[in-house]
C-alpha positions as CSV (number, residue, x, y, z in Angstrom):
1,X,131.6,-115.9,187.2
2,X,133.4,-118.9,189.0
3,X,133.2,-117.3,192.2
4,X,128.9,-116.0,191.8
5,X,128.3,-120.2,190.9
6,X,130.2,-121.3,194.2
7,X,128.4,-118.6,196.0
8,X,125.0,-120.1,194.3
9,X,126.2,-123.8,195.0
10,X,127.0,-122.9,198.7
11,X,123.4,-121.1,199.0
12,X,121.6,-124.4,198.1
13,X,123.5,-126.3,200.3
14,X,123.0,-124.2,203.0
15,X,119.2,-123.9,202.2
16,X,118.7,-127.4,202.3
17,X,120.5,-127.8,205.3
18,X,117.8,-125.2,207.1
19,X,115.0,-126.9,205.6
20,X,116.2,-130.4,207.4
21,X,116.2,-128.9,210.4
22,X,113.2,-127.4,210.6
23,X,111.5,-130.3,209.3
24,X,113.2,-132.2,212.0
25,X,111.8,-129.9,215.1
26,X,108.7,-130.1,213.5
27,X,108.2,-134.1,214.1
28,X,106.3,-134.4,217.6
29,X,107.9,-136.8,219.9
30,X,105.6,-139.8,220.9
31,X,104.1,-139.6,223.9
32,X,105.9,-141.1,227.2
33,X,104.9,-144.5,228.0
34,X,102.6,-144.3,230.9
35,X,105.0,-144.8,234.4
36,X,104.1,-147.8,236.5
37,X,103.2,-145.5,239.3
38,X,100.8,-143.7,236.9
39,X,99.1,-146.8,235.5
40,X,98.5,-147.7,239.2
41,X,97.3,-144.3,240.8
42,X,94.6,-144.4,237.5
43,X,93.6,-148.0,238.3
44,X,93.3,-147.2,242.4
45,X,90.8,-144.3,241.0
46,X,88.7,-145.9,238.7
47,X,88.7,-148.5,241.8
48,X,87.3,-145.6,243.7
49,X,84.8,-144.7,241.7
50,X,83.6,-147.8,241.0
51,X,83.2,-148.6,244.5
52,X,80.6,-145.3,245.3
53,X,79.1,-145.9,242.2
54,X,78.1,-149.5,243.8
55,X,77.4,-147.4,246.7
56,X,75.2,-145.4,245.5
57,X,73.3,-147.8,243.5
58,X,72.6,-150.3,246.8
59,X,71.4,-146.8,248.6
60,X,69.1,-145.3,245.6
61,X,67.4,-148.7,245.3
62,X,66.7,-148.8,248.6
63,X,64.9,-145.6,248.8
64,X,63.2,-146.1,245.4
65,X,61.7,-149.2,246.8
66,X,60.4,-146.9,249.7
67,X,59.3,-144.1,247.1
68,X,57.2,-147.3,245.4
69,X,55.7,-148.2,248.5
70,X,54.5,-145.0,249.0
71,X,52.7,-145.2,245.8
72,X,51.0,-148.7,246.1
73,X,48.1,-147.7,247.0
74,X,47.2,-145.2,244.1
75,X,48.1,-148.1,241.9
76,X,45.3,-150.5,243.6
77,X,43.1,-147.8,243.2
78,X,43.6,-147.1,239.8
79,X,43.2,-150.5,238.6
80,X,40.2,-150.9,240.6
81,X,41.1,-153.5,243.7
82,X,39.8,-151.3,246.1
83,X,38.1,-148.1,246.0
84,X,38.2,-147.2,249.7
85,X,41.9,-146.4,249.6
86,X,42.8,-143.6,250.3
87,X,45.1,-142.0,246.5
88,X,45.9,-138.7,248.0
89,X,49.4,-139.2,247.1
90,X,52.1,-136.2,247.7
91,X,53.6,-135.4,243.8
92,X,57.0,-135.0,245.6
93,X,56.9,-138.8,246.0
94,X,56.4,-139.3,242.6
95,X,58.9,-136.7,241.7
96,X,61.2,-137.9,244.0
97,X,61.5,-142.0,242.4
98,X,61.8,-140.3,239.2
99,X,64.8,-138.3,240.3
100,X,66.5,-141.1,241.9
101,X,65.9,-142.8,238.7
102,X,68.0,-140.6,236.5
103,X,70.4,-140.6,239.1
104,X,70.7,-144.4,239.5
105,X,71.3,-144.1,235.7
106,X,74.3,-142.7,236.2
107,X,75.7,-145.3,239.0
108,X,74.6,-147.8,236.2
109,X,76.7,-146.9,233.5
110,X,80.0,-146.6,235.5
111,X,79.4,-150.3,236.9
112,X,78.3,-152.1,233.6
113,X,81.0,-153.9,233.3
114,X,81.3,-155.1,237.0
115,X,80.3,-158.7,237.5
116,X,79.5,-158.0,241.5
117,X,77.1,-154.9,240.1
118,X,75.1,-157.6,238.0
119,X,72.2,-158.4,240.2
120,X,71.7,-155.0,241.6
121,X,72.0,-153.8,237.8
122,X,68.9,-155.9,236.7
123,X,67.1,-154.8,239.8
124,X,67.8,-151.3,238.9
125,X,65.9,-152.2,235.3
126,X,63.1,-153.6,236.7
127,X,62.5,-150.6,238.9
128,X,63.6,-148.0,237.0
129,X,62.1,-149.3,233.4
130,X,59.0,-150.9,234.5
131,X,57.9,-150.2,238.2
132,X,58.8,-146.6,238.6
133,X,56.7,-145.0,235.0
134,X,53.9,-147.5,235.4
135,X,53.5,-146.1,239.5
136,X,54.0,-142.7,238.1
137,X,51.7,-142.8,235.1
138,X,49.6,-144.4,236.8
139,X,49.2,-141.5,239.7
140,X,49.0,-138.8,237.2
141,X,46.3,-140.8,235.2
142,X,44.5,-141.0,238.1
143,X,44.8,-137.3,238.8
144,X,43.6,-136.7,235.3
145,X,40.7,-139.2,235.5
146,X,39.7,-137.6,239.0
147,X,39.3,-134.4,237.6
148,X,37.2,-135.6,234.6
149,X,34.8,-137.2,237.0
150,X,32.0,-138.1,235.1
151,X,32.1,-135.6,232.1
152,X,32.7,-137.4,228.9
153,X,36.1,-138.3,227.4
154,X,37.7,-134.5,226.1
155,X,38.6,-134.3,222.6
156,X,42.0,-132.5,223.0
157,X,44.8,-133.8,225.6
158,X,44.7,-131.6,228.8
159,X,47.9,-129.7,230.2
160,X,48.8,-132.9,232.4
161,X,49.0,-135.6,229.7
162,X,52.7,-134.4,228.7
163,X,53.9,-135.6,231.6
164,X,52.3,-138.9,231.2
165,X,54.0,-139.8,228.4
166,X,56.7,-138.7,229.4
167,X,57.0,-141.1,232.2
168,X,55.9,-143.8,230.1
169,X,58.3,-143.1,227.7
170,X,60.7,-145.0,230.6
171,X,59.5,-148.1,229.8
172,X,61.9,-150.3,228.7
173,X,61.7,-152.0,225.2
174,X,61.2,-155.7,226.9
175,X,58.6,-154.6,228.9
176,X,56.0,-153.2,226.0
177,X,53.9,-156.6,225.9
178,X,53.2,-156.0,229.6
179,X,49.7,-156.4,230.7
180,X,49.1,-153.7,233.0
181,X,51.4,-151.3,230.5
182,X,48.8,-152.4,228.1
183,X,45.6,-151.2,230.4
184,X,47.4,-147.9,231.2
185,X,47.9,-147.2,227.5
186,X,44.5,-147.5,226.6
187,X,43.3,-145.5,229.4
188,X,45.7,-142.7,228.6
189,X,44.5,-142.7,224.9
190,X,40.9,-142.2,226.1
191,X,42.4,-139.3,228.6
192,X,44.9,-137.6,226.3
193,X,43.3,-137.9,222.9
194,X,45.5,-137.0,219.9
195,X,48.7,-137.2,221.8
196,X,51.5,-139.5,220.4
197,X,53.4,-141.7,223.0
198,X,56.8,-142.6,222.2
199,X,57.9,-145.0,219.8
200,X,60.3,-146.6,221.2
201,X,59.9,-146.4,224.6
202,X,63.0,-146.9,226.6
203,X,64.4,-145.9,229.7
204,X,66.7,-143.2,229.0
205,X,64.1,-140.9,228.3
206,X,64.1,-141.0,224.2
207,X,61.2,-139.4,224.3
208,X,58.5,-138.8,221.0
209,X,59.5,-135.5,219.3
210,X,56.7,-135.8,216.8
211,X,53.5,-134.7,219.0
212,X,52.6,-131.6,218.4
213,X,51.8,-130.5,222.1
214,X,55.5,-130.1,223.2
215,X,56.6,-127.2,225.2
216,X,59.9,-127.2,226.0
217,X,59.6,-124.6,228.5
218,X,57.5,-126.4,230.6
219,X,58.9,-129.5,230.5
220,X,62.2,-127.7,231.7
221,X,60.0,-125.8,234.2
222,X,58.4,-129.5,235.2
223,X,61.8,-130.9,235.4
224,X,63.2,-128.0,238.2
225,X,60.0,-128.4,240.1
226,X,60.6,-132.1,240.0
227,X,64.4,-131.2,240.9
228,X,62.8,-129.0,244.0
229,X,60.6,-131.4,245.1
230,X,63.1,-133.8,245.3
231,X,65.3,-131.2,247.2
232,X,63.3,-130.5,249.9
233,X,62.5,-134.3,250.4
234,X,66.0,-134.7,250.4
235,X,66.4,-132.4,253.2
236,X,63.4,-132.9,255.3
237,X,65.2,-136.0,255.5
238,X,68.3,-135.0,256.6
239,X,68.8,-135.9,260.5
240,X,70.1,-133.8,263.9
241,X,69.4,-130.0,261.8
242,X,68.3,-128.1,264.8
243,X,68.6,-130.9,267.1
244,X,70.3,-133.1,269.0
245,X,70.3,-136.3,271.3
246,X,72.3,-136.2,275.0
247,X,74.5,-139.2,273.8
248,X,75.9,-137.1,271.0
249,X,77.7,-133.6,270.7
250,X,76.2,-130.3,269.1
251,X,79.6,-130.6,267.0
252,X,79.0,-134.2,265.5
253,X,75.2,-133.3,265.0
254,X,75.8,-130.1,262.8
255,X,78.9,-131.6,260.9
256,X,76.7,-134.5,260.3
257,X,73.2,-131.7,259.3
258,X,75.7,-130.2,256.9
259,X,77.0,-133.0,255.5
260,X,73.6,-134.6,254.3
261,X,72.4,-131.0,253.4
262,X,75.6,-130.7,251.1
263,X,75.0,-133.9,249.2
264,X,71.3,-132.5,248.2
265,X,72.8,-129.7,247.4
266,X,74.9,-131.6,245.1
267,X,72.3,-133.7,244.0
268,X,69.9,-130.8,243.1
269,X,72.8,-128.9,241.2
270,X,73.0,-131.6,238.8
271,X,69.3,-132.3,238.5
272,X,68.7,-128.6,238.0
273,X,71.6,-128.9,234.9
274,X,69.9,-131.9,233.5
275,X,66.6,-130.1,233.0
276,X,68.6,-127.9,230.2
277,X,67.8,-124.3,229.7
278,X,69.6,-121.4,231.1
């Protein structure tokens, strides 16, 4: 009897011992203090990025700016300072400042923070959530109105009007008591009857999800054409594919073909992703 309550005693011990070891291994070790080294290979990164991000956002202003002046003179048009312009304006321009736009977005976000970025940042907001959707909207109104001609106002919104409000959607919140915003408004409710715009219209693209009209499919197919479009301007672009001058060699002149053509590749990739879809 003495010997079976030992044995019991010695049991317990022994399970108790097991269970404190097992609870021990189970505690996770805390993490390793980031190295010196480590903390400085991040910060020379982020330093990396931060400095193409400003990159990019000097370049794609630039070429929106050119993208706007391309459109200038459908916007005189429409608002009626000079009818003998010419508004045959190419989509692909259109398409392509729209592009850049939700590109520059991207630039934007990684350099919030930067107090050199600040300028460029609010020129960024003026173009992209004001200038850009009210050139846009403005050429596809036109478009809309052209076709009309002098038939009277339709009583449900034609196929094009979706991508009206969409660009106007891009308007940014501080810009909604703007005059010529105003003008565009009423002309696309005359145009697009029974369509809703956005209610809070702001430059990353919140767009209304209460009018009844939306196809999603062809807003994704909208989105790739606008992604091809914007590819092929991107390549036609692209300089010494095919040729080259006597001051420079066939080898620099392809490396330099391929390099451009690579980046809008890259560029088209993620516009193509953006658009959703399979």
């Amino acid at each position: 009897m003495r010997r079976q309550v030992t044995y019991i005693r010695n049991m317990g011990r022994y399970r108790f011992f097991c269970w404190a070891l097992a609870l021990a291994a189970c505690r996770k070790a805390p993490p390793p203090a980031p190295t010196g080294a480590a903390a400085q290979a991040a910060a020379a990164v982020d330093d990396v990025v931060k400095a193409q991000a400003l990159k990019d956002l000097q370049n794609d202003i630039v070429l929106i700016k050119a993208q706007l002046a391309a459109l200038t003179p459908i916007m005189l048009a429409g608002a009626g300072k000079s009818p003998t312009i010419n508004v045959n304006i190419r989509p692909v321009q259109v398409n392509t400042a729209i592009y850049l736009c939700d590109r520059l977005a991207i630039a934007s976000r990684e350099l919030a923070g930067e107090a050199r970025a600040q300028a460029l940042l609010g020129e960024a907001d003026s173009l992209c959530s004001y200038q850009v959707p009210l050139a846009a909207g403005e050429r596809r109104l036109v478009a809309v109105e052209t076709a009309r001609g002098a038939e009277a106002p339709p009583k449900t919104a034609p196929p094009d009007c979706g991508a009206i409000r969409d660009v106007l959607a891009r308007v940014g919140a501080k810009y909604k008591s703007d005059a010529k915003l105003a003008d565009l408004v009423k002309r696309f409710k005359t145009e697009c009857p029974r369509m809703r715009l956005a209610s809070s219209a702001r430059a990353e693209r919140t767009y209304s999800s209460s009018a009844p009209t939306v196809d999603l499919s062809a807003q994704r197919d909208a989105c790739r054409k606008r992604c091809d479009d914007a590819s092929f301007d991107c390549r036609s672009r692209c300089q010494y594919c095919g040729s080259c001058t006597t001051d420079k060699t066939w080898e620099w002149c392809n490396a330099t073909c391929n390099n451009c053509r690579q980046g809008c590749e890259q560029n088209e990739r993620f516009c193509q992703a953006s658009c959703g879809g399979s």
